[in-house]
PDB file of N, CA, C and O in Angstrom:
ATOM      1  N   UNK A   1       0.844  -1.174   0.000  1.00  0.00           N
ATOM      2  CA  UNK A   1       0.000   0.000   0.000  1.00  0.00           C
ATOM      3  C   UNK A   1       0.886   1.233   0.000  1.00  0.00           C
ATOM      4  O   UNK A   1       1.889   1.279   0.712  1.00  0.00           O
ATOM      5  N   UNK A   2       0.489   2.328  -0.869  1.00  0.00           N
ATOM      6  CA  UNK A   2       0.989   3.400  -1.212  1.00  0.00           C
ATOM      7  C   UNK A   2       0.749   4.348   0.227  1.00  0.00           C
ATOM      8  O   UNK A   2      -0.108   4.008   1.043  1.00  0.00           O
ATOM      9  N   UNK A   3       1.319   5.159   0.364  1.00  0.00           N
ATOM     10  CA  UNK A   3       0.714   6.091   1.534  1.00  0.00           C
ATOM     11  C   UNK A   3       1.097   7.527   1.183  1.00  0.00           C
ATOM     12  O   UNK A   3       2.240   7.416   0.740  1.00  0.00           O
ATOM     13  N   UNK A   4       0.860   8.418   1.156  1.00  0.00           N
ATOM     14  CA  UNK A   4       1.358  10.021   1.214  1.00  0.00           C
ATOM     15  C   UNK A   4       2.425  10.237   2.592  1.00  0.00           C
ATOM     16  O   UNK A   4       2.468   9.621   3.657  1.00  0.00           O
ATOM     17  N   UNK A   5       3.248  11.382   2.072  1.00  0.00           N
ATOM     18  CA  UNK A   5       4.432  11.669   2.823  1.00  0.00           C
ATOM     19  C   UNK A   5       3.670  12.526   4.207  1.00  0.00           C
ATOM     20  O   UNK A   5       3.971  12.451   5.398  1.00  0.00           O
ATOM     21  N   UNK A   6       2.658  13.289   3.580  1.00  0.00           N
ATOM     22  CA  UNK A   6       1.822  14.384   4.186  1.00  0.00           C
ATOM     23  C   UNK A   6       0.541  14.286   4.227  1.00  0.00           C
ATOM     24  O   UNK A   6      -0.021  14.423   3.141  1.00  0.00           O
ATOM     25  N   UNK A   7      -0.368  14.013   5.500  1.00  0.00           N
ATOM     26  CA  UNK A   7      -1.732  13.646   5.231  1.00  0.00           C
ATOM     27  C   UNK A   7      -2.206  14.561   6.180  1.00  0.00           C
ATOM     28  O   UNK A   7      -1.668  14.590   7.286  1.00  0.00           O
ATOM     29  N   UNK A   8      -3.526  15.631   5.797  1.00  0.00           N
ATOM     30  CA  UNK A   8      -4.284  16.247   6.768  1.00  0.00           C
ATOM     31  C   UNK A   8      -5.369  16.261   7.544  1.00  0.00           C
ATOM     32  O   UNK A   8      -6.489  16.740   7.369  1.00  0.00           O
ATOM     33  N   UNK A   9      -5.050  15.871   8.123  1.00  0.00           N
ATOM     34  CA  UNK A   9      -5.897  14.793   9.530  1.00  0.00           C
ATOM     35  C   UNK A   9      -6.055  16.258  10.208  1.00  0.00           C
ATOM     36  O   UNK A   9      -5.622  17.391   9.997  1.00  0.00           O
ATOM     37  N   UNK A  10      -7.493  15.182  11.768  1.00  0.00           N
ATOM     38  CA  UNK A  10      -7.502  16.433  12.787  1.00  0.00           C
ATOM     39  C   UNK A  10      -6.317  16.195  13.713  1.00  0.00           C
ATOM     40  O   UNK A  10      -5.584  15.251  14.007  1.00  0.00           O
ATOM     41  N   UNK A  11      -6.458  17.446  14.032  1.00  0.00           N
ATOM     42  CA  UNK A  11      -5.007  17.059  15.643  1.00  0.00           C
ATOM     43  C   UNK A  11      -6.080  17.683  16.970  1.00  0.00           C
ATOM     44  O   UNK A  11      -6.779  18.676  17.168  1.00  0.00           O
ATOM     45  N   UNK A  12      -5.733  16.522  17.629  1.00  0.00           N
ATOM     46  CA  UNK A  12      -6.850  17.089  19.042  1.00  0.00           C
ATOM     47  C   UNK A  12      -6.076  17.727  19.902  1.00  0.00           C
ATOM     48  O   UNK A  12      -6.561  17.795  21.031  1.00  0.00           O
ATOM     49  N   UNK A  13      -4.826  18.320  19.732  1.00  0.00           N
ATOM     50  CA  UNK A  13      -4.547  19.424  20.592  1.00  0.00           C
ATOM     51  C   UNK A  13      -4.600  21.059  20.145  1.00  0.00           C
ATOM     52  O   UNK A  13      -4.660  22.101  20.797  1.00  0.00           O
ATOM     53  N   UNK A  14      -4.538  20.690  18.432  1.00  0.00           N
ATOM     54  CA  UNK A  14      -5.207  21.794  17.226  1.00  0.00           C
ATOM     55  C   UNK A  14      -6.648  22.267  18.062  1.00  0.00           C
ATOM     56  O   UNK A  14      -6.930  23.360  18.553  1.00  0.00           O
ATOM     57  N   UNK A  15      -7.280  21.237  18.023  1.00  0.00           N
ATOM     58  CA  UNK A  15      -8.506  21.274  17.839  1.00  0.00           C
ATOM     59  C   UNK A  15      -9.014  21.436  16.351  1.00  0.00           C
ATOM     60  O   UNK A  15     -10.157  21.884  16.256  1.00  0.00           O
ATOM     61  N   UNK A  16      -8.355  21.146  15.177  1.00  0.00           N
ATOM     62  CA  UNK A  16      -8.248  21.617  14.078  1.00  0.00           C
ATOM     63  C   UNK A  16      -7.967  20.693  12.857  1.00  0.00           C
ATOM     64  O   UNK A  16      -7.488  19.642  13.284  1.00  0.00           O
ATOM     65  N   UNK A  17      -8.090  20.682  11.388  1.00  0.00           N
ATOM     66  CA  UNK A  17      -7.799  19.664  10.670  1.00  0.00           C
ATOM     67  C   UNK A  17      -6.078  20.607  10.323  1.00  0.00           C
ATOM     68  O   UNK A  17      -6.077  21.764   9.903  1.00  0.00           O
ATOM     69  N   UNK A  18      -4.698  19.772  10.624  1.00  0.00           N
ATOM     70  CA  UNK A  18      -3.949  20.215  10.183  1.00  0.00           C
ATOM     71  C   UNK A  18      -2.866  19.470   9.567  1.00  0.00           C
ATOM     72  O   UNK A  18      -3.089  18.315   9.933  1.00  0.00           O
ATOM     73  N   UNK A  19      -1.608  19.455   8.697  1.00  0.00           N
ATOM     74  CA  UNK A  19      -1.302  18.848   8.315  1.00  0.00           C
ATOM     75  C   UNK A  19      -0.278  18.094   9.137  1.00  0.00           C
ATOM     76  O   UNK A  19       0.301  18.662  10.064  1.00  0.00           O
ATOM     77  N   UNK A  20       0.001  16.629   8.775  1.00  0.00           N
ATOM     78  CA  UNK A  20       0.759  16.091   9.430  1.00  0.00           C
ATOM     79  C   UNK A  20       1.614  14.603   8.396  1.00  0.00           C
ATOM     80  O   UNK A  20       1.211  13.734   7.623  1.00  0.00           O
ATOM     81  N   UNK A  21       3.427  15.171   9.196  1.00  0.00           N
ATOM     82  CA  UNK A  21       3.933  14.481   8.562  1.00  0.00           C
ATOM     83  C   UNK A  21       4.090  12.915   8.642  1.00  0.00           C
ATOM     84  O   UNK A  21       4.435  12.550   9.766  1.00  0.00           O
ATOM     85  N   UNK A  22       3.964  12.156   7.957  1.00  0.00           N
ATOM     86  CA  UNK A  22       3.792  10.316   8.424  1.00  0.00           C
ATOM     87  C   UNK A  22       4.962   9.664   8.248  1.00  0.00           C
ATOM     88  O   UNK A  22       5.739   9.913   7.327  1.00  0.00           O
ATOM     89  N   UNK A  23       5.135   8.827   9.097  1.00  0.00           N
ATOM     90  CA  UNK A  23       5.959   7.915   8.786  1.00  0.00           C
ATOM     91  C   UNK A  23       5.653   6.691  10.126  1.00  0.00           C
ATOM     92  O   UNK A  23       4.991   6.820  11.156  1.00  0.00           O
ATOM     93  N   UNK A  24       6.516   5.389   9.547  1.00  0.00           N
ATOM     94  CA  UNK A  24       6.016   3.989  10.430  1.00  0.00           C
ATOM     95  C   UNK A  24       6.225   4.126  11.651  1.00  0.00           C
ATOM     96  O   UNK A  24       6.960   5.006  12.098  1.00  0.00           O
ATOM     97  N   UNK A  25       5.639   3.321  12.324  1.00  0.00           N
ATOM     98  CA  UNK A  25       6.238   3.007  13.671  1.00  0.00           C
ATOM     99  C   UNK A  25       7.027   1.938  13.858  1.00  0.00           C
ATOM    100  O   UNK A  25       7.039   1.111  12.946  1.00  0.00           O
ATOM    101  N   UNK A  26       7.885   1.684  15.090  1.00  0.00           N
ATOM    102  CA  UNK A  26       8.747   1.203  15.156  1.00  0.00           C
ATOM    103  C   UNK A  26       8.980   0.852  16.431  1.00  0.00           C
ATOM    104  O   UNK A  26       9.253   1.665  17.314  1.00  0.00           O
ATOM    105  N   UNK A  27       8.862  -0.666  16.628  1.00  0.00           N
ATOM    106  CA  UNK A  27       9.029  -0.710  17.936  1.00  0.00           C
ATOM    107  C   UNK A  27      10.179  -1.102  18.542  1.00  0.00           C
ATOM    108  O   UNK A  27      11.049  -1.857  18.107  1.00  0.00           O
ATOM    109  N   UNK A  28      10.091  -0.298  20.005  1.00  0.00           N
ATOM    110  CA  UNK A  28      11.325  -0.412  20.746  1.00  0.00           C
ATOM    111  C   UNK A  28      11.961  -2.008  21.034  1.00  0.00           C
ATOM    112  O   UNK A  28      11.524  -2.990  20.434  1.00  0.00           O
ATOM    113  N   UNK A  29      13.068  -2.080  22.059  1.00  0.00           N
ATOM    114  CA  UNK A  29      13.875  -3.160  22.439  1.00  0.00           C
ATOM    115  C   UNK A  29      12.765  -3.664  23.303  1.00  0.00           C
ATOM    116  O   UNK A  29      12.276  -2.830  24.066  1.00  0.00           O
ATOM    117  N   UNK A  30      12.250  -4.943  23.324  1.00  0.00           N
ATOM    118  CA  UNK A  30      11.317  -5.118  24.565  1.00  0.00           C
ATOM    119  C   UNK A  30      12.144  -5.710  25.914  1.00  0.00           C
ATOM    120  O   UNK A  30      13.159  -6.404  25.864  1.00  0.00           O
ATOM    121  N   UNK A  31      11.529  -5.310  26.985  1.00  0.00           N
ATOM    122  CA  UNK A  31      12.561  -5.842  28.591  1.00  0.00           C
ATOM    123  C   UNK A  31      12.342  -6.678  28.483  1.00  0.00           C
ATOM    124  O   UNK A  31      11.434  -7.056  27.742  1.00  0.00           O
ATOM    125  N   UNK A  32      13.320  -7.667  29.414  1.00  0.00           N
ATOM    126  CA  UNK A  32      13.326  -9.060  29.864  1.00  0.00           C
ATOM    127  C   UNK A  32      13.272  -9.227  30.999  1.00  0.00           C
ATOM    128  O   UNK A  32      13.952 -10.121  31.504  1.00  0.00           O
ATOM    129  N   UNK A  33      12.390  -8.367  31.823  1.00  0.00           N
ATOM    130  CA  UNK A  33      12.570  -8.170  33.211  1.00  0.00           C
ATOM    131  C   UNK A  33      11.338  -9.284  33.794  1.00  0.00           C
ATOM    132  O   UNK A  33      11.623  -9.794  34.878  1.00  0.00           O
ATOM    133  N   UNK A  34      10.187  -9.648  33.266  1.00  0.00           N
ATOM    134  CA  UNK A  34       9.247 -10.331  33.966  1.00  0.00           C
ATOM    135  C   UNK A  34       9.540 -12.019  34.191  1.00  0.00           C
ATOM    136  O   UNK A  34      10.117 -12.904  33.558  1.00  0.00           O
ATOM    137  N   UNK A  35       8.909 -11.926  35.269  1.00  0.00           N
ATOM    138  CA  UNK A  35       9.935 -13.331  35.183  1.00  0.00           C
ATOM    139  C   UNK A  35       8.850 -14.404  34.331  1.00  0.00           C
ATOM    140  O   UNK A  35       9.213 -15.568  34.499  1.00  0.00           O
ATOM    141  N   UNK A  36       8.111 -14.334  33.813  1.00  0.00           N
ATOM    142  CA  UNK A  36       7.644 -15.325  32.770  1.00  0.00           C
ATOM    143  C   UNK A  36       8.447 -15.423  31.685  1.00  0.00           C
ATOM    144  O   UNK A  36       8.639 -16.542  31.210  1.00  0.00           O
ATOM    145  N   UNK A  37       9.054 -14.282  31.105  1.00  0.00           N
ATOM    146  CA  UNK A  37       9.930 -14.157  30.107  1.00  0.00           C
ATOM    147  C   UNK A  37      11.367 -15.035  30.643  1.00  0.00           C
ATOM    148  O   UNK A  37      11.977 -16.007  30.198  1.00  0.00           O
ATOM    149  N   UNK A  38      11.498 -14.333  31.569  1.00  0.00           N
ATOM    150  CA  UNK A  38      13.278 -14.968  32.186  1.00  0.00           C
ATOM    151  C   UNK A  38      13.009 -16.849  32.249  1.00  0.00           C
ATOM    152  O   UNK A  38      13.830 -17.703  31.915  1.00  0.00           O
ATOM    153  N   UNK A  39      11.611 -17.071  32.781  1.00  0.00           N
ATOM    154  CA  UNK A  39      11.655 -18.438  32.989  1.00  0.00           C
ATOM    155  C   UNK A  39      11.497 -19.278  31.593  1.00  0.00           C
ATOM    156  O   UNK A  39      11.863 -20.447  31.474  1.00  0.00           O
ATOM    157  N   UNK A  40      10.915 -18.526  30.590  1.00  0.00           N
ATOM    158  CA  UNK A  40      10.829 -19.015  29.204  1.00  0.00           C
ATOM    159  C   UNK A  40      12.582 -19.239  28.829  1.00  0.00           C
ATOM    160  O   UNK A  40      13.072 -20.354  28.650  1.00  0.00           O
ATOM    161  N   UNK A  41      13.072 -18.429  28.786  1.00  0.00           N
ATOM    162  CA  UNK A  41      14.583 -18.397  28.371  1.00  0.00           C
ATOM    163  C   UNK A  41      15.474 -19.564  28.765  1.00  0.00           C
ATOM    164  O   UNK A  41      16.260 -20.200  28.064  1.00  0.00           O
ATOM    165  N   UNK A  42      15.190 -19.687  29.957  1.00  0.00           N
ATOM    166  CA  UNK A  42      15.566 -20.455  30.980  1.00  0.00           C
ATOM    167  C   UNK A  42      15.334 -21.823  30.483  1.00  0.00           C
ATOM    168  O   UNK A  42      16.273 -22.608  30.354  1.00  0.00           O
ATOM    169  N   UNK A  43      13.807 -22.217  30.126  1.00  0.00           N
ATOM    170  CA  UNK A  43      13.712 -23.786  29.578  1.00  0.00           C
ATOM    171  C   UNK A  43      14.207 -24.136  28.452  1.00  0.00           C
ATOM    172  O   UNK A  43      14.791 -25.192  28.205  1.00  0.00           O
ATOM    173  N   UNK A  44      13.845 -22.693  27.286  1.00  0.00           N
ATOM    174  CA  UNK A  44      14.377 -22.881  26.414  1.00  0.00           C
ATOM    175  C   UNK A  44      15.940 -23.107  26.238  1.00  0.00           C
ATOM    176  O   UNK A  44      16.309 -23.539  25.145  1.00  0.00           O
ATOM    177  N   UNK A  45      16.882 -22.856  27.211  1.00  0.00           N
ATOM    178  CA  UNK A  45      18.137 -23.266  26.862  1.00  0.00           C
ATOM    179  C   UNK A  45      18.794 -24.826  26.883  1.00  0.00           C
ATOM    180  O   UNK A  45      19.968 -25.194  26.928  1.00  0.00           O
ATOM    181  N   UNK A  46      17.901 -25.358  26.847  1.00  0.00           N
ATOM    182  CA  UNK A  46      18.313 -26.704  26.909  1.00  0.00           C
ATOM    183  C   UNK A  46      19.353 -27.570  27.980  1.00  0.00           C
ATOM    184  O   UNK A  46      19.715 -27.017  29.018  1.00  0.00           O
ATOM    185  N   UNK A  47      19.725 -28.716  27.709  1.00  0.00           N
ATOM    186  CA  UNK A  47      20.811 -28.954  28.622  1.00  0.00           C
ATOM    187  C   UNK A  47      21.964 -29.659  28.050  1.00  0.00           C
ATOM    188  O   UNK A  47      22.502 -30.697  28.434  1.00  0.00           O
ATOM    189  N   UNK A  48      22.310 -28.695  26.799  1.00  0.00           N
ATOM    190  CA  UNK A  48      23.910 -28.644  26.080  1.00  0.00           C
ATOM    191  C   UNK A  48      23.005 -29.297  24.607  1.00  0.00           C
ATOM    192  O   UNK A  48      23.272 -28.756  23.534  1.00  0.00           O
ATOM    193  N   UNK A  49      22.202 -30.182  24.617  1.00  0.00           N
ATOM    194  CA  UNK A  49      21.995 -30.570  23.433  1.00  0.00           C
ATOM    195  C   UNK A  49      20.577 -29.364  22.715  1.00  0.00           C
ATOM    196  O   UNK A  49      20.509 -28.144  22.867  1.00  0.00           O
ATOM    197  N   UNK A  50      19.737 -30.167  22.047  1.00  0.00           N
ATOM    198  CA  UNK A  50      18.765 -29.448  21.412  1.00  0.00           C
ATOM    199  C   UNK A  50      17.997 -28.457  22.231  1.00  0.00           C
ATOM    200  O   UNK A  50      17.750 -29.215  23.170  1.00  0.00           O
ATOM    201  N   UNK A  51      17.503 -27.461  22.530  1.00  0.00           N
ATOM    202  CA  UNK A  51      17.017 -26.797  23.359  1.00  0.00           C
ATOM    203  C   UNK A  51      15.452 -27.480  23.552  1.00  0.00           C
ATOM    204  O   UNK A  51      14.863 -28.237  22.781  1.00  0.00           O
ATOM    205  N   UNK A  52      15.042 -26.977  24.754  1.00  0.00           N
ATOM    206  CA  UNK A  52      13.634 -27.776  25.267  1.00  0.00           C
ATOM    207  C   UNK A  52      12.881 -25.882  24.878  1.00  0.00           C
ATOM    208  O   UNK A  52      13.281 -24.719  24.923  1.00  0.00           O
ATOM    209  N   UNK A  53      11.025 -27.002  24.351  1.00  0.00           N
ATOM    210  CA  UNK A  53      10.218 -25.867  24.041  1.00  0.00           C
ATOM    211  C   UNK A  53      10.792 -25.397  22.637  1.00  0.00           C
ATOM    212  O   UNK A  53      11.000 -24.184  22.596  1.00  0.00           O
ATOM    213  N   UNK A  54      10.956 -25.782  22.000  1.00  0.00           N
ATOM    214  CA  UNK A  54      11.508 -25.596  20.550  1.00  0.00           C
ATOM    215  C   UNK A  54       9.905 -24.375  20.500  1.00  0.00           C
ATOM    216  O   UNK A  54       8.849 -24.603  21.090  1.00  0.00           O
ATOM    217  N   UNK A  55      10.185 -23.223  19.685  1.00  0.00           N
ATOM    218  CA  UNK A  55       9.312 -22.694  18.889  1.00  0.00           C
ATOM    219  C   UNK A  55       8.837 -23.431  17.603  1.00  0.00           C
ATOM    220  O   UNK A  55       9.554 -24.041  16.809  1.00  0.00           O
ATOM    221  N   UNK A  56       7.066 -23.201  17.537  1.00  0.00           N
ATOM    222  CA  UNK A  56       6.405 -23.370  16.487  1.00  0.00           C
ATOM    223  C   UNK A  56       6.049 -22.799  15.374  1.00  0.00           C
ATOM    224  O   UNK A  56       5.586 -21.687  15.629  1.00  0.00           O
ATOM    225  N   UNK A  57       6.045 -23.027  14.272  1.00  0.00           N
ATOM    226  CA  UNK A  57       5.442 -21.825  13.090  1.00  0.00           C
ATOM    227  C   UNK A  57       4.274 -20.859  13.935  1.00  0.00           C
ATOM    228  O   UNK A  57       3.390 -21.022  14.776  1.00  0.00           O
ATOM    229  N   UNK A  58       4.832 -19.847  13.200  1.00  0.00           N
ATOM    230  CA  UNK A  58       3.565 -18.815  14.109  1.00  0.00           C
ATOM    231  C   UNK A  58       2.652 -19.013  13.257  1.00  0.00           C
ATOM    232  O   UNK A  58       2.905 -19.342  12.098  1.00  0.00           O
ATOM    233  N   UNK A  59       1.331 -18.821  13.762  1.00  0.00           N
ATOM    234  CA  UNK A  59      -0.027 -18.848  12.915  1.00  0.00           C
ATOM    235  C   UNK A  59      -0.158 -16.990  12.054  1.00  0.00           C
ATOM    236  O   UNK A  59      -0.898 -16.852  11.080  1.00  0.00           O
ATOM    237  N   UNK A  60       0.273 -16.353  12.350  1.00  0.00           N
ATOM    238  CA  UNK A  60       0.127 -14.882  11.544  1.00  0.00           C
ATOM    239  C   UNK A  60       1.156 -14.735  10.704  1.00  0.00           C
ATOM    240  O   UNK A  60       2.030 -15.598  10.776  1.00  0.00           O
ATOM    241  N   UNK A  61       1.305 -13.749   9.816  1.00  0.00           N
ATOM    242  CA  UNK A  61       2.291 -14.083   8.698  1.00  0.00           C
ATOM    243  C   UNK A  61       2.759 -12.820   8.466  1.00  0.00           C
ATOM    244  O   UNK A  61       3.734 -12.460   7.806  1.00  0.00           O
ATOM    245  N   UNK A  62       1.687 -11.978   9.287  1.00  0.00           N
ATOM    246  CA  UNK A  62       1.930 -10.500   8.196  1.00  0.00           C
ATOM    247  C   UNK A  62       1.826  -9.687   9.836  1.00  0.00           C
ATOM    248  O   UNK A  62       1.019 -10.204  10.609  1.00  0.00           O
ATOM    249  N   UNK A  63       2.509  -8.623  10.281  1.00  0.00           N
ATOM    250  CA  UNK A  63       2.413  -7.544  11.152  1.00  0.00           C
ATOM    251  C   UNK A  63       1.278  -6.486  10.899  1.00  0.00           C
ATOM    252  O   UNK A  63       0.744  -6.336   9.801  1.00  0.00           O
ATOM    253  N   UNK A  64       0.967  -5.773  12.017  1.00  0.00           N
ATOM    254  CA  UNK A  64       0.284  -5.041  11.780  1.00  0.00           C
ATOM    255  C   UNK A  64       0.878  -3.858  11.596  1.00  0.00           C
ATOM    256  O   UNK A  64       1.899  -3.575  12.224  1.00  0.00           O
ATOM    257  N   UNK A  65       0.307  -3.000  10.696  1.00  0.00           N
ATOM    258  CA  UNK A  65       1.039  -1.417  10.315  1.00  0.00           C
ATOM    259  C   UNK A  65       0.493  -0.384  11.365  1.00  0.00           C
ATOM    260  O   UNK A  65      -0.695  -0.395  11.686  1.00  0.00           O
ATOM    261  N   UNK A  66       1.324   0.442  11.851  1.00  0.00           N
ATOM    262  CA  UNK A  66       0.919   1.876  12.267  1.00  0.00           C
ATOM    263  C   UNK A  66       1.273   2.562  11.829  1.00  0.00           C
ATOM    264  O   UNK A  66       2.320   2.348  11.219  1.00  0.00           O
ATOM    265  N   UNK A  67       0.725   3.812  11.801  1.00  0.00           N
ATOM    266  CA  UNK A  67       1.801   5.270  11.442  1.00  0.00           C
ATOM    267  C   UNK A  67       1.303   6.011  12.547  1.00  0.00           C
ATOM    268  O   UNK A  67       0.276   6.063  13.224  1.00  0.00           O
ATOM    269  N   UNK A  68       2.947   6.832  12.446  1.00  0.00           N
ATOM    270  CA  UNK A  68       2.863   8.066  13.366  1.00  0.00           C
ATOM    271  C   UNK A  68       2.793   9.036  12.686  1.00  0.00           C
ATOM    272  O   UNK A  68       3.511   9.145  11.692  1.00  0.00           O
ATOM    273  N   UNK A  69       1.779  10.127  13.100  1.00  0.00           N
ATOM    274  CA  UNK A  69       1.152  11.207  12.265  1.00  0.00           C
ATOM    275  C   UNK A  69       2.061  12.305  13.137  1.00  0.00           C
ATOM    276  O   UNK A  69       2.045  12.072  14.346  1.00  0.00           O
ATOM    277  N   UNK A  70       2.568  13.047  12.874  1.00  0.00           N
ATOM    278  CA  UNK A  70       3.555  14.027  13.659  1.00  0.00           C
ATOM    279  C   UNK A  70       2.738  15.739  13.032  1.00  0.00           C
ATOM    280  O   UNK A  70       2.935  16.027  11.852  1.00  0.00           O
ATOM    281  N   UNK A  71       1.863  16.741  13.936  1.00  0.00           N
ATOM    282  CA  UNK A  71       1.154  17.752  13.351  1.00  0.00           C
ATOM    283  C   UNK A  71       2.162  18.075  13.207  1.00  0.00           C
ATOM    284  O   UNK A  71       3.115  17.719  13.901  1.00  0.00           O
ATOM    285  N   UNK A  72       2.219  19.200  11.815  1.00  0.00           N
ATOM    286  CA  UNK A  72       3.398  20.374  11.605  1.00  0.00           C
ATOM    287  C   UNK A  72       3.293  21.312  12.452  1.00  0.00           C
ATOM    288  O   UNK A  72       4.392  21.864  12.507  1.00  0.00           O
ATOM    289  N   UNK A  73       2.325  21.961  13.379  1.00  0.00           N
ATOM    290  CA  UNK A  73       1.648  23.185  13.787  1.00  0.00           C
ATOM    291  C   UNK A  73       2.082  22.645  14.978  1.00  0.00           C
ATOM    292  O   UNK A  73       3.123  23.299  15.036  1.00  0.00           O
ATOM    293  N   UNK A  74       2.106  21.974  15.963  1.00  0.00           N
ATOM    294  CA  UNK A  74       2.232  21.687  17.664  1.00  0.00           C
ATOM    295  C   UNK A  74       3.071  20.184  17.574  1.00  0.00           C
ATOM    296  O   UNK A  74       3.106  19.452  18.562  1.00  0.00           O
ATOM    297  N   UNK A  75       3.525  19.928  16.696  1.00  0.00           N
ATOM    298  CA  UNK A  75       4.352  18.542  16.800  1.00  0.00           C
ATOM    299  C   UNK A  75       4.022  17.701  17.593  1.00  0.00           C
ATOM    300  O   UNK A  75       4.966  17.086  18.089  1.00  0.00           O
ATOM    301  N   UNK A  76       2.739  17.341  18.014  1.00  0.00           N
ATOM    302  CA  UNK A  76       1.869  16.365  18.271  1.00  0.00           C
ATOM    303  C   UNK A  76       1.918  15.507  17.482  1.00  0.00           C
ATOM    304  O   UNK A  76       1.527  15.627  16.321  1.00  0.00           O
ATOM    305  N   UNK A  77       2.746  13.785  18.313  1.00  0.00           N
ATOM    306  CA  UNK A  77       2.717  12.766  17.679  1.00  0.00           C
ATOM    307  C   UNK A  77       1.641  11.882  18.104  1.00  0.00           C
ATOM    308  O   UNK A  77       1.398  11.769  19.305  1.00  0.00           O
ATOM    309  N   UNK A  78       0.804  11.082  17.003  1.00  0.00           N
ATOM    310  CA  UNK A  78      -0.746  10.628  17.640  1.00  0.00           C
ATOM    311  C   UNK A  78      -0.212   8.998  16.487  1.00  0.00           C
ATOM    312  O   UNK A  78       0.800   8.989  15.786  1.00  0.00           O
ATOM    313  N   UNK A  79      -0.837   8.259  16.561  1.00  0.00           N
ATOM    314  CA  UNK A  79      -0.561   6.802  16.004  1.00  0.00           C
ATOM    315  C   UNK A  79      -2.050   6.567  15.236  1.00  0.00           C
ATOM    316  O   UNK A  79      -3.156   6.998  15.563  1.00  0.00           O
ATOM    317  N   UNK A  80      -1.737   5.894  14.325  1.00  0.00           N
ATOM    318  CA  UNK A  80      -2.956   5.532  13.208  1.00  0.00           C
ATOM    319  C   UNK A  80      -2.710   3.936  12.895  1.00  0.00           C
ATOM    320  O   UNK A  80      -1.710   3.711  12.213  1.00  0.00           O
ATOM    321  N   UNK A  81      -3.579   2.664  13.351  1.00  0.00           N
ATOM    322  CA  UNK A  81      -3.446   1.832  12.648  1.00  0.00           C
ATOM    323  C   UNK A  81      -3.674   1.297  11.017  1.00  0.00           C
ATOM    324  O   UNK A  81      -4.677   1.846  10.561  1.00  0.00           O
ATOM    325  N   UNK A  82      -3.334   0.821  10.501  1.00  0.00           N
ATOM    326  CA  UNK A  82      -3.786   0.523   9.048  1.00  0.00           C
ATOM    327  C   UNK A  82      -3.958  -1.305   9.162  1.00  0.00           C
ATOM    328  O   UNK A  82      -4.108  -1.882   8.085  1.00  0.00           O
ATOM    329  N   UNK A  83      -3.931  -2.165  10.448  1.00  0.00           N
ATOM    330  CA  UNK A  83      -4.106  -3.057   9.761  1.00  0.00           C
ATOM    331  C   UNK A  83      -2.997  -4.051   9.451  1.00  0.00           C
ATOM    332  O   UNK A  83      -1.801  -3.763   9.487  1.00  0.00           O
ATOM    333  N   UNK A  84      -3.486  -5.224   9.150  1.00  0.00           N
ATOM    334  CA  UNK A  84      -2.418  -6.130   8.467  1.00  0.00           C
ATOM    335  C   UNK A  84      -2.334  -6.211   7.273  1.00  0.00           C
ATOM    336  O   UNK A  84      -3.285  -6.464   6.533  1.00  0.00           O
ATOM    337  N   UNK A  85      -0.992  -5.975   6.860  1.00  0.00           N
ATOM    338  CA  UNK A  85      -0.460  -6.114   5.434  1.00  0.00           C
ATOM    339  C   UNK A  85       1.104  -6.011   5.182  1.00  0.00           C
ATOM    340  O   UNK A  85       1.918  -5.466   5.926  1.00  0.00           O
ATOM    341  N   UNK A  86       1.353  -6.655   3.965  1.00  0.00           N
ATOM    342  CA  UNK A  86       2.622  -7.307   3.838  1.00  0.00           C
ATOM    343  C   UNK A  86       3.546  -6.149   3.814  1.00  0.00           C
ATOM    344  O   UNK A  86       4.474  -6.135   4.622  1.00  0.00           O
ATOM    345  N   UNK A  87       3.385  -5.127   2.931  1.00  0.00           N
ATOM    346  CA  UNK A  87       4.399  -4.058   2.877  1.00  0.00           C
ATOM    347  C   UNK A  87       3.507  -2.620   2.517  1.00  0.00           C
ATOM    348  O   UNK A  87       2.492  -2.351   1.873  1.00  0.00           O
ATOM    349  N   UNK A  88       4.537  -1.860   3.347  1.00  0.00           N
ATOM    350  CA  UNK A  88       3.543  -0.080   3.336  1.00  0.00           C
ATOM    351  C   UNK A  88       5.149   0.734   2.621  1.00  0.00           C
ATOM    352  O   UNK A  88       6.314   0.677   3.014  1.00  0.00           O
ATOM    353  N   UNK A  89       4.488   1.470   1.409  1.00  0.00           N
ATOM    354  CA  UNK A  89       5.764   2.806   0.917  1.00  0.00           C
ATOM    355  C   UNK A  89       5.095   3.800   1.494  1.00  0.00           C
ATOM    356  O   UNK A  89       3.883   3.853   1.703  1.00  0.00           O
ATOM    357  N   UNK A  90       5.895   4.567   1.739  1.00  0.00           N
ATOM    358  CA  UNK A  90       5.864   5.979   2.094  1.00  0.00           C
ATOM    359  C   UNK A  90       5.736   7.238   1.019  1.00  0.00           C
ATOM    360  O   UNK A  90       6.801   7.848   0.929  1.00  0.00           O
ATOM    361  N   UNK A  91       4.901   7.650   0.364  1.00  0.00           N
ATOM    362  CA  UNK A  91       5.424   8.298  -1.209  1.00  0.00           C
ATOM    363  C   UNK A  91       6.420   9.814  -0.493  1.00  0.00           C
ATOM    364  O   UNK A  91       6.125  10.521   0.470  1.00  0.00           O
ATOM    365  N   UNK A  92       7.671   9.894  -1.450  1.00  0.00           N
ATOM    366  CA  UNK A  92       8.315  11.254  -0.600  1.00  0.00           C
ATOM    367  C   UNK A  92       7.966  12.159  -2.149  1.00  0.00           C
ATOM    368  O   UNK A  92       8.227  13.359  -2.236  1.00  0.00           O
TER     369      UNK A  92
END
């Protein structure tokens, strides 16, 4: 899916329809701090041979898209989903 560089949306700190620049989102490093995660790691390392809990094919195939709409006027960044789909351009 094609997208515009510049789309004019409302901004609710505008209060106003103004323009705003787009681009993807991107997500951060996720922590490893909970210990469900630490204890996953943990089985999964096996004991020298094949690791235990092997991962399965995931059932989804495709991510979901966001964009971040950034207003030109108050640089208010607000998020827009689009959904699942294989690949998003940006037109510049």
């Amino acid at each position: 899916m094609k997208v515009p560089n510049v789309i004019r949306t409302y901004c609710p700190r505008c209060r106003k329809h103004t323009e705003h620049k787009v681009s993807l989102y991107k997500a951060g490093r996720p922590r490893k701090l909970s210990w469900g995660i630490r204890q996953l790691e943990r089985k999964r390392k096996g004991y020298g041979g094949e690791p235990r809990g092997k991962l399965r094919r995931k059932a989804k195939t495709k991510k979901k898209i966001v964009l971040v709409l950034e207003c030109k006027v108050c640089q208010r960044k607000s998020l827009r989903s689009l959904g699942r789909m294989l690949r998003v351009e940006i037109q510049r």
